[in-house]
C-alpha positions, 0 to 999 in steps of 0.5 A, a space after each residue: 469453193 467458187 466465188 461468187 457476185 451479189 448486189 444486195 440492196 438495204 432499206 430502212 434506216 440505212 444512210 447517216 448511220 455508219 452503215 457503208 463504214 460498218 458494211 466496208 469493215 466487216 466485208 473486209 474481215 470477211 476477205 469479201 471484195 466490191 463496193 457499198 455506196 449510198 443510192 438517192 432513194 435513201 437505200 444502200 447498195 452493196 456489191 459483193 464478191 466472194 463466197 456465199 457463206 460469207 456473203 450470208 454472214 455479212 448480211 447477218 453481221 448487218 442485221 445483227 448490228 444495225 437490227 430493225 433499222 434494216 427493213 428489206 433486204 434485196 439479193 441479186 446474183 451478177 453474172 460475169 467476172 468482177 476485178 475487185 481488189 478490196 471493198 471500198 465506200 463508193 461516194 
């Protein structure tokens, strides 16, 4: 199974929530690598490295936890290689 990269953009009632903690916390446990961190427009972005699936279930965790508050989620794939050692909160 090949790694993949992701930028995944959060709208809607995103920041000031727990949502970088709670991004960060389940990416780790899903072994994902990359960084979340909050944008001046008020969305969250999330790079993510690993598998698609797990990838799939962090958005569903999110969606699951953070429910109507998350009102658009955009997906990108990244090409190129990533050096990702964990999944940190960027400021």
């Amino acid at each position: 199974m090949s790694d993949m990269t992701e930028q995944i953009l959060f709208s809607g009632q995103v920041q000031g929530v727990g949502f970088r903690w709670t991004t960060q916390r389940i990416a780790s446990r899903l072994a994902l690598r990359g960084f979340v961190r909050n944008l001046p427009d008020g969305c969250v972005e999330a790079v993510v490295a690993g598998s698609a699936a797990g990838i799939q279930q962090l958005i569903a965790k999110l969606r699951e936890r953070f429910g109507s508050g998350i009102t658009d989620v955009q997906r990108q794939t990244l090409e190129g290689a990533n050096d990702f050692a964990g999944f940190t909160i960027r400021k």
